[in-house]
TINUNU-463013 format. One record per atom (N, C-alpha, C): y, x, z; residue in one letter; atom name. Coordinates in pm, whole numbers. Example, Ala and Ser with C-alpha at 12.3 -4.5 7.8 and 13.67 -1.06 7.14 Angstrom:
<<-569,1319,780>,A,N> <<-450,1230,780>,A,CA> <<-330,1320,780>,A,C> <<-225,1285,708>,S,N> <<-106,1367,714>,S,CA> <<3,1290,787>,S,C> 
END
This chain:
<<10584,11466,11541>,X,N> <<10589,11499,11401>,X,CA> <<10624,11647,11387>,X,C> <<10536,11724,11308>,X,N> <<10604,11875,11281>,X,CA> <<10606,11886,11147>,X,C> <<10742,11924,11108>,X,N> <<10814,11988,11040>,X,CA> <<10717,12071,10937>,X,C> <<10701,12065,10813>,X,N> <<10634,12178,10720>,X,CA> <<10774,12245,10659>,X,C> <<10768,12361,10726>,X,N> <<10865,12470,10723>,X,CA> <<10808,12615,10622>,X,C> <<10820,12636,10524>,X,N> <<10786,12757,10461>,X,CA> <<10811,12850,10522>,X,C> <<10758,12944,10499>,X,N> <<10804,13113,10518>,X,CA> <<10919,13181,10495>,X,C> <<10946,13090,10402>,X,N> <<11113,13115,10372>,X,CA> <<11201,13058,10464>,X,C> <<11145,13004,10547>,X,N> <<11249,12874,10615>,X,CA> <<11278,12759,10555>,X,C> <<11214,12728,10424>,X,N> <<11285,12574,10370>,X,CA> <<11191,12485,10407>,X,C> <<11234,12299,10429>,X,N> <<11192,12264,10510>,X,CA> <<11123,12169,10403>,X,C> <<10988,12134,10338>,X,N> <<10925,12074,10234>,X,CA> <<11014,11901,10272>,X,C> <<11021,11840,10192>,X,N> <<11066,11698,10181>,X,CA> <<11092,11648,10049>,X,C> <<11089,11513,10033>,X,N> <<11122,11398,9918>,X,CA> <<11212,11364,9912>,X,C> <<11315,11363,9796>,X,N> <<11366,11263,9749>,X,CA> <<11385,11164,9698>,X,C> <<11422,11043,9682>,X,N> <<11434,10948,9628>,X,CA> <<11586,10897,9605>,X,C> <<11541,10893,9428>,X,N> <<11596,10845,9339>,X,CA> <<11558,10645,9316>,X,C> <<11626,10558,9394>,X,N> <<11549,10410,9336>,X,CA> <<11732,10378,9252>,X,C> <<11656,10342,9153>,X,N> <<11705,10268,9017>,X,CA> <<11688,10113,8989>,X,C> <<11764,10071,8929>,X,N> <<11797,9874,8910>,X,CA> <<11786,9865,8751>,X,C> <<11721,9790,8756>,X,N> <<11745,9797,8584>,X,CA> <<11924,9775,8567>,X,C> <<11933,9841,8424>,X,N> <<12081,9876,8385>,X,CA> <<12102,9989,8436>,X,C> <<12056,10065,8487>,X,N> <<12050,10239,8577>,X,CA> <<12134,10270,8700>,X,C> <<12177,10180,8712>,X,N> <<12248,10188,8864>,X,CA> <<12166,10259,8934>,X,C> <<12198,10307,9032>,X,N> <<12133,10374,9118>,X,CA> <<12166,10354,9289>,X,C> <<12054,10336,9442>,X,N> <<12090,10316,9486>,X,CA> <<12216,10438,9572>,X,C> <<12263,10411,9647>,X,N> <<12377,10549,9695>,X,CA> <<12365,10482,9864>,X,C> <<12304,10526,9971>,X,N> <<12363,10516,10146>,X,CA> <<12411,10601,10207>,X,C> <<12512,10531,10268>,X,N> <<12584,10595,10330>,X,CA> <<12565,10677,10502>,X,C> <<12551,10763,10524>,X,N> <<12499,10824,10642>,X,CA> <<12560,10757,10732>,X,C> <<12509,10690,10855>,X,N> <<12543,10596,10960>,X,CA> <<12643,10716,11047>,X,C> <<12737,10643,11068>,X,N> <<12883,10717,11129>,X,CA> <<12977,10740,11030>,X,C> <<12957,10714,10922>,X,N> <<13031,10734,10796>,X,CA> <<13001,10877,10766>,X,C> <<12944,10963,10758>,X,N> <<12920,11086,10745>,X,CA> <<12893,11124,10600>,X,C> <<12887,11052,10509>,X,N> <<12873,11106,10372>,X,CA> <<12774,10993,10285>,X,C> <<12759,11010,10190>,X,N> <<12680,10930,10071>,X,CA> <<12560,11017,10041>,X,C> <<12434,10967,10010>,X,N> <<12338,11023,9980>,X,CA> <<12221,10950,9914>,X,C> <<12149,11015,9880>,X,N> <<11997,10906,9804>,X,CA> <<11919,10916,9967>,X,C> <<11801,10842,9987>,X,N> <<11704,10858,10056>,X,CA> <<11629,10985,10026>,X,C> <<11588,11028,10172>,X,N> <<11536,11198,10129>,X,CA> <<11470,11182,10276>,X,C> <<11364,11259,10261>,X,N> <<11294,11291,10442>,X,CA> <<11209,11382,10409>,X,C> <<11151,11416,10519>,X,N> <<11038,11527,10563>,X,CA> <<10919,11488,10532>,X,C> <<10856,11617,10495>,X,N> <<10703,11569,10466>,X,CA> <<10623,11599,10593>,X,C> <<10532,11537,10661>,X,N> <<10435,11566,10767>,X,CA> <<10342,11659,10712>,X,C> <<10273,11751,10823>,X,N> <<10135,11797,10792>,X,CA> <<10061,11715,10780>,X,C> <<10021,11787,10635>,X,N> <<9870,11741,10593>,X,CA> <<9921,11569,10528>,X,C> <<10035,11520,10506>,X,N> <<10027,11459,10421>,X,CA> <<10053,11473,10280>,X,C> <<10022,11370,10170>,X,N> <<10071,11412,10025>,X,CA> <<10221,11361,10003>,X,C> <<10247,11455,9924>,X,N> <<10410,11405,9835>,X,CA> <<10434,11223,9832>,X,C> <<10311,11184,9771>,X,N> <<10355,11049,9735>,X,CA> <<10340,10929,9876>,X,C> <<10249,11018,9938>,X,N> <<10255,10893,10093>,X,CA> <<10374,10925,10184>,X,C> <<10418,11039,10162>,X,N> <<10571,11098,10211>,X,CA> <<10678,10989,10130>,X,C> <<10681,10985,10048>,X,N> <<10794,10905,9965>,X,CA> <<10757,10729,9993>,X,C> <<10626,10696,10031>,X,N> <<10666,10578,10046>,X,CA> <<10667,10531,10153>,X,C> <<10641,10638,10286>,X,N> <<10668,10625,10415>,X,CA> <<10813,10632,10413>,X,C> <<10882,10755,10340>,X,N> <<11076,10750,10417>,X,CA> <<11096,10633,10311>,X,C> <<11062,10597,10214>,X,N> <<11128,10458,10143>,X,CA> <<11093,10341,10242>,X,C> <<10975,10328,10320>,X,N> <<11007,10229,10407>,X,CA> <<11075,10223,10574>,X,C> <<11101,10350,10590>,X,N> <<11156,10389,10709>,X,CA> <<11288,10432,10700>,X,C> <<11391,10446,10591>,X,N> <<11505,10439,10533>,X,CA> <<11560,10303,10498>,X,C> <<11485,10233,10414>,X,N> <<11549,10112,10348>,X,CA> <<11476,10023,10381>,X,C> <<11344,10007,10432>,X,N> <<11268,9903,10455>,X,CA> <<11212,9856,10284>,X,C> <<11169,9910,10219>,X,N> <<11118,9891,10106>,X,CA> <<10964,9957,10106>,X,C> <<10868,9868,10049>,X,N> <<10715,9912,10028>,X,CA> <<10703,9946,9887>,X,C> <<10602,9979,9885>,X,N> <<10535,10059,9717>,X,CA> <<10498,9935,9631>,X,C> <<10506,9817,9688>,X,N> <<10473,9682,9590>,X,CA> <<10656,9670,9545>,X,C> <<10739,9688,9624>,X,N> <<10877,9720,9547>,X,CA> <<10935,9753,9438>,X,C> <<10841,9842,9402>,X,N> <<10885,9965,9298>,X,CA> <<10812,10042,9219>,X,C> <<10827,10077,9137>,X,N> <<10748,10107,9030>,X,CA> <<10810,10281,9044>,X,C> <<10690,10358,8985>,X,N> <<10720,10496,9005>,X,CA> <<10725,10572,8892>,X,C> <<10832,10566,8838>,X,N> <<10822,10639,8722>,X,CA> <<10824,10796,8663>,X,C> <<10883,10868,8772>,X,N> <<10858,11031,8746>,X,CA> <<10883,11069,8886>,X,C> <<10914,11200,8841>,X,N> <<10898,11319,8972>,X,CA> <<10948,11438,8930>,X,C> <<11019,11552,8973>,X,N> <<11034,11669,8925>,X,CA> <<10948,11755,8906>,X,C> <<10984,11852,8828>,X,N> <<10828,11921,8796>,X,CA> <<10758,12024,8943>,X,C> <<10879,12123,8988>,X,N> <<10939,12189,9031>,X,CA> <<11017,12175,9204>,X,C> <<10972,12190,9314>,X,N> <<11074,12225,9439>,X,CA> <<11182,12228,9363>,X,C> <<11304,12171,9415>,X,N> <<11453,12207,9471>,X,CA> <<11468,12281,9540>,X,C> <<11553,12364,9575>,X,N> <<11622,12401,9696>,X,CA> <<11764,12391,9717>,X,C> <<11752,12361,9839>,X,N> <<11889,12430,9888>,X,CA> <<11958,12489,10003>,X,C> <<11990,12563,10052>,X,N> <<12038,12603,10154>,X,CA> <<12192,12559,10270>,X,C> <<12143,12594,10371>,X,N> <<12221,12513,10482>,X,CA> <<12337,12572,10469>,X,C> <<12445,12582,10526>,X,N> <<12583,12639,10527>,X,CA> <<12566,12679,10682>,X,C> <<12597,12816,10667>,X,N> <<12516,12873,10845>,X,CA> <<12574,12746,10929>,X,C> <<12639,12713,10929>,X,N> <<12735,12621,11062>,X,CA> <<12609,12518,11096>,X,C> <<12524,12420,10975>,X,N> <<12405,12358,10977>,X,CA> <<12333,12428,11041>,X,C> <<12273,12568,11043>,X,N> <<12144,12572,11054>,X,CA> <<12154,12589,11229>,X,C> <<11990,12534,11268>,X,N> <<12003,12502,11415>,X,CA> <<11940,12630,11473>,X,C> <<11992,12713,11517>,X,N> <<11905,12845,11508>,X,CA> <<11811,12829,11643>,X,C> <<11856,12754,11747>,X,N> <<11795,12732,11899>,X,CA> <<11631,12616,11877>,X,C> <<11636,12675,11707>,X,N> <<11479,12577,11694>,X,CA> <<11384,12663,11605>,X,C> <<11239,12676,11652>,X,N> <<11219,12756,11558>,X,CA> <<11037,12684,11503>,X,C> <<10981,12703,11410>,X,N> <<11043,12786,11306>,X,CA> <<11209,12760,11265>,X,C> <<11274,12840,11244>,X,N> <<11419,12871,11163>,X,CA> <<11401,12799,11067>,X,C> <<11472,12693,10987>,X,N> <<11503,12601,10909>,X,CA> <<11638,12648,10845>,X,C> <<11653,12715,10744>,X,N> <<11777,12753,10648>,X,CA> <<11789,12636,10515>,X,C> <<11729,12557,10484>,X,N> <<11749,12457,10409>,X,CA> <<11623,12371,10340>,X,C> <<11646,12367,10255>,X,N> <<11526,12182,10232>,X,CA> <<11476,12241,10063>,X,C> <<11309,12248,10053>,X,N> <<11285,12241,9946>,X,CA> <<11243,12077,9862>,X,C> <<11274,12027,9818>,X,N> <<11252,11896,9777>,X,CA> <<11170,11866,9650>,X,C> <<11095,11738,9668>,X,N> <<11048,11701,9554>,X,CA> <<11128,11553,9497>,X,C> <<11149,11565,9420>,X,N> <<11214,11417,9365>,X,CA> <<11145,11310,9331>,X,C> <<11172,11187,9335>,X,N> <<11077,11107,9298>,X,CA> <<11216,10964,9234>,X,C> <<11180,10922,9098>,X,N> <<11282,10836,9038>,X,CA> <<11177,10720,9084>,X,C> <<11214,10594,9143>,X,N> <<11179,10498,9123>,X,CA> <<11224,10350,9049>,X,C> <<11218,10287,9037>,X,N> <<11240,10180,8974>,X,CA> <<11233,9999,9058>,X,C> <<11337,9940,9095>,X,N> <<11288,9836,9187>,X,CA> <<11250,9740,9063>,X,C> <<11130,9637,9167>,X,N> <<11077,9541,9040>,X,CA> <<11170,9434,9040>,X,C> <<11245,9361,9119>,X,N> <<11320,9291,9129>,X,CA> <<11482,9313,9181>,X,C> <<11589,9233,9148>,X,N> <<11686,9261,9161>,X,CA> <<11739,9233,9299>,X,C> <<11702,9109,9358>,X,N> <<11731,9043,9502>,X,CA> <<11625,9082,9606>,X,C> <<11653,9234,9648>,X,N> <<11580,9288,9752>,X,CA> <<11674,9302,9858>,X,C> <<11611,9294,9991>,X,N> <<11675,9319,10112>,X,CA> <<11654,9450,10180>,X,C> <<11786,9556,10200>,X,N> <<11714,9610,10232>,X,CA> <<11729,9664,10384>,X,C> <<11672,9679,10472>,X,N> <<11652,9681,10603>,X,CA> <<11699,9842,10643>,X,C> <<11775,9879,10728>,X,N> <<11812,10021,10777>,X,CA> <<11756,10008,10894>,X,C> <<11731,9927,10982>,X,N> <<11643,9909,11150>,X,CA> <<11529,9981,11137>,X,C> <<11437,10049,11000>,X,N> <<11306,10019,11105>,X,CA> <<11299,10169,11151>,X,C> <<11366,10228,11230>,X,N> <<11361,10367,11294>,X,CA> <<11483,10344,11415>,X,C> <<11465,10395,11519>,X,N> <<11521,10379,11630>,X,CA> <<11643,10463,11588>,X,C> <<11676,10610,11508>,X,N> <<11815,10642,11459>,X,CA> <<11777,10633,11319>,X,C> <<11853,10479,11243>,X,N> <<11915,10496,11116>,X,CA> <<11966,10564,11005>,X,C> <<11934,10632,10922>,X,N> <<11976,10705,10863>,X,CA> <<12088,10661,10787>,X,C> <<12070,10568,10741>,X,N> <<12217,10473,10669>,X,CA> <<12267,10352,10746>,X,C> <<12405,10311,10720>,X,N> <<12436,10146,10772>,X,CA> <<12497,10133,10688>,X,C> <<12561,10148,10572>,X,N> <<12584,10086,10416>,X,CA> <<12489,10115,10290>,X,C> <<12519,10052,10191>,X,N> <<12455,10122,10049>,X,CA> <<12544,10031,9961>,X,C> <<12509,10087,9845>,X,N> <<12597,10046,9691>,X,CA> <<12529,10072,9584>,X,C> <<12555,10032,9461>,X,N> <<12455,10087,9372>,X,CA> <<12580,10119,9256>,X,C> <<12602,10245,9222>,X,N> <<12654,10352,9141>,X,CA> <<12573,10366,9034>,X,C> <<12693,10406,8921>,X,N> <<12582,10468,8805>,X,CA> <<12559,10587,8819>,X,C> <<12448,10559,8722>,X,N> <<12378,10731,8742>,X,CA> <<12382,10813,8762>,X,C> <<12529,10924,8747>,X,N> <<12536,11002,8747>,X,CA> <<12647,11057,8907>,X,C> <<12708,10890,8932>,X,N> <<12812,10928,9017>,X,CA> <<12743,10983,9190>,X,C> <<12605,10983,9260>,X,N> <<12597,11060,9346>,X,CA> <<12659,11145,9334>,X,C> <<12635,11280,9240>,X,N> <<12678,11422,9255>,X,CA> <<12832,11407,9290>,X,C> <<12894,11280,9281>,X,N> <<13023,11369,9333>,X,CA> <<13050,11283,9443>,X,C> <<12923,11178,9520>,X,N> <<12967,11145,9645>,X,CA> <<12848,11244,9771>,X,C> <<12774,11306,9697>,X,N> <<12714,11428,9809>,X,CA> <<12768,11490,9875>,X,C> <<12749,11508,9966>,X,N> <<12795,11688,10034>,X,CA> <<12786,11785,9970>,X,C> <<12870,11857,9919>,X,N> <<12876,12006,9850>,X,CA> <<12772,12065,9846>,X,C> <<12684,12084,9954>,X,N> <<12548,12198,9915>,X,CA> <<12461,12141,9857>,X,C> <<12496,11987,9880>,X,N> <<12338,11941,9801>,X,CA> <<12348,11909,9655>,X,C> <<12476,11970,9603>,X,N> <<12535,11877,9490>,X,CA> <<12445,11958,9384>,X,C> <<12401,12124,9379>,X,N> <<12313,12137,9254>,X,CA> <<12192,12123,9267>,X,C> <<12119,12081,9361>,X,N> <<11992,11974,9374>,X,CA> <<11999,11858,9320>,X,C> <<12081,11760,9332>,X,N> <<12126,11684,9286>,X,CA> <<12120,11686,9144>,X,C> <<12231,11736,9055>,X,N> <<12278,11817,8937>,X,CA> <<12158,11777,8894>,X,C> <<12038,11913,8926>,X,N> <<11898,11936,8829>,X,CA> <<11788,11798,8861>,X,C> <<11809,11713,8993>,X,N> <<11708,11598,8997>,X,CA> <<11787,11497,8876>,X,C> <<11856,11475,8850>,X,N> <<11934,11360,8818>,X,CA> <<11922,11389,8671>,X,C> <<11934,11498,8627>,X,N> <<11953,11614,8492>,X,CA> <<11792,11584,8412>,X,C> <<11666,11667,8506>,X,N> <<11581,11675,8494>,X,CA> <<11496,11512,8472>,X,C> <<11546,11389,8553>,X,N> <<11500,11268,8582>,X,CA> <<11563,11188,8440>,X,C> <<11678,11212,8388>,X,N> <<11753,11115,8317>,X,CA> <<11662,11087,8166>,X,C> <<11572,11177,8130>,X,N> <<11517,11122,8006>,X,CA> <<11392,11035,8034>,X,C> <<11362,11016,8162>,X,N> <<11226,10901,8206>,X,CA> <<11332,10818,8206>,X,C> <<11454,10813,8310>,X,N> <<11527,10667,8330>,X,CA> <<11580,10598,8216>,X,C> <<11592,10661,8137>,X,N> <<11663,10629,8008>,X,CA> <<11622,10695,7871>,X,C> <<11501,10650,7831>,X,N> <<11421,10710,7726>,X,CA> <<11463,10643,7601>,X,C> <<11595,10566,7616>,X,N> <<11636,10509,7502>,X,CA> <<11767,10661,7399>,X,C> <<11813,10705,7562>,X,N> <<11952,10774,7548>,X,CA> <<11990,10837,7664>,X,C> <<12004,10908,7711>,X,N> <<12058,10937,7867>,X,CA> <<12230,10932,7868>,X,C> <<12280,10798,7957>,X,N> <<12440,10820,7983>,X,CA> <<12528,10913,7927>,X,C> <<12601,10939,7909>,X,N> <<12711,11044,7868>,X,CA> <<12756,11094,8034>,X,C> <<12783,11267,7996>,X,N> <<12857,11256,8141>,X,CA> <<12975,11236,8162>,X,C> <<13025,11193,8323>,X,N> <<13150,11173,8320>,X,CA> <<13249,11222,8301>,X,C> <<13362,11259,8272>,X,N> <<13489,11335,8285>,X,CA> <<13506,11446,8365>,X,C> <<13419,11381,8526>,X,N> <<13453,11454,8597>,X,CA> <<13373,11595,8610>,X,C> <<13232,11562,8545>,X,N> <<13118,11626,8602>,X,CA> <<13164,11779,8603>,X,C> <<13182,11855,8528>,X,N> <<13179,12012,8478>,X,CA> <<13260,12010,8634>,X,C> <<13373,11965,8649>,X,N> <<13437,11986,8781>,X,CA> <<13418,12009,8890>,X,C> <<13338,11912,8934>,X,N> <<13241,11881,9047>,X,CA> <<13136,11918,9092>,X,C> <<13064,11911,8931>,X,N> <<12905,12008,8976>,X,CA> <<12908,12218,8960>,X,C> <<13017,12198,8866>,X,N> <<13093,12355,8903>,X,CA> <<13118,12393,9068>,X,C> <<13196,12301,9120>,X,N> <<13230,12290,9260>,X,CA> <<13144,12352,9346>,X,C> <<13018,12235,9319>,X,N> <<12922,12244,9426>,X,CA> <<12837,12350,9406>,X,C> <<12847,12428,9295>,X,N> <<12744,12513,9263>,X,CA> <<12836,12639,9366>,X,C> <<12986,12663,9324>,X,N> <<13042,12804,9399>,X,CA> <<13047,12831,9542>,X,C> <<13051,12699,9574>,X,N> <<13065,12619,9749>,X,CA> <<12941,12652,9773>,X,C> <<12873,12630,9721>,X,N> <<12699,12634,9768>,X,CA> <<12663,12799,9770>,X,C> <<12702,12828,9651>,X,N> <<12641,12994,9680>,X,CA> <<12682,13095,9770>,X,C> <<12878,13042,9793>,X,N> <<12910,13104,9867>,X,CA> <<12850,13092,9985>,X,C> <<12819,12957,9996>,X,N> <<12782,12954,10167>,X,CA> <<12594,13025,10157>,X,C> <<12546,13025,10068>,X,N> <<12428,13093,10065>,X,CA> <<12460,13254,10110>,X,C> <<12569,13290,10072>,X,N> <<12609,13427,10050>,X,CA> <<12670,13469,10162>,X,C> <<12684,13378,10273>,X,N> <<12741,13377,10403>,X,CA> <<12898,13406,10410>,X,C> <<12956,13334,10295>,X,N> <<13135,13336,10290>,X,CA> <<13153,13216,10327>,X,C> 
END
């Protein structure tokens, strides 16, 4: 598999956003306990955005495209950048961080199973389903204003009635991740 790495160094990939009715959202946990995250992977050469998203949705969670219903996408790449300590410099092309496309999905049913085996290293061995808004403050710091603008940008498809209120905490947190993040962009 190779890597579609920009010129910039960012490394093209999907995210996924899957949603329950009532807006929960799913949240896994990186196998070793290493942090909370949505499903996210790499895009191959020469494939499209959307066969990317339903390849890592079934190679993450074991979920197919008869699963889920697809309701948006960001308009726009994400980015974000590695915190030098991440980046693997003994690989090249040089990889400084991840441009992403988002993708909100929707499961059709409530009693799904979902499978972390089908890849020889796992990307998750728990999950939970959180409301909407609470990823951003179980991410890792750099990814938290990617996050921020997918979740931001996604919330009037998921909820075209009203979008959630935010939490208490948010200004806090997504403040956080924004100074943490630039600094480490900024090499402090």
């Amino acid at each position: 598999m190779t890597d579609l790495i920009d010129h910039d160094g960012f490394r093209a990939n999907v995210g996924i956003i899957l949603m329950r009715d009532g807006g929960d959202v799913f949240l896994g946990r990186r196998t070793g306990g290493r942090g909370w995250q949505f499903p996210q992977g790499g895009i191959r050469r020469g494939e499209r955005l959307e066969d990317a998203l339903f390849r890592e949705l079934h190679e993450e969670i074991g979920l197919d495209r008869r699963s889920v219903e697809l309701l948006g996408r960001t308009e726009r790449w994400l980015r974000y950048r590695l915190p030098s300590r991440f980046v693997r410099r003994d690989r090249q092309p040089l990889c400084i961080g991840q441009k992403q496309r988002w993708f909100l999905l929707r499961l059709k049913q409530e009693d799904v199973d979902f499978d972390f085996g089908r890849t020889t290293e796992p990307e998750f061995d728990q999950w939970r389903w959180v409301p909407y808004w609470e990823p951003v403050r179980e991410v890792i710091y750099f990814k938290r204003p990617v996050y921020v603008r997918a979740l931001t940008e996604l919330a009037p498809v998921a909820f075209p009635q009203g979008t959630p209120e935010l939490p208490d905490w948010w200004s806090r947190v997504a403040r956080t991740g924004r100074s943490k993040a630039r600094a480490s962009a900024d090499g402090h």
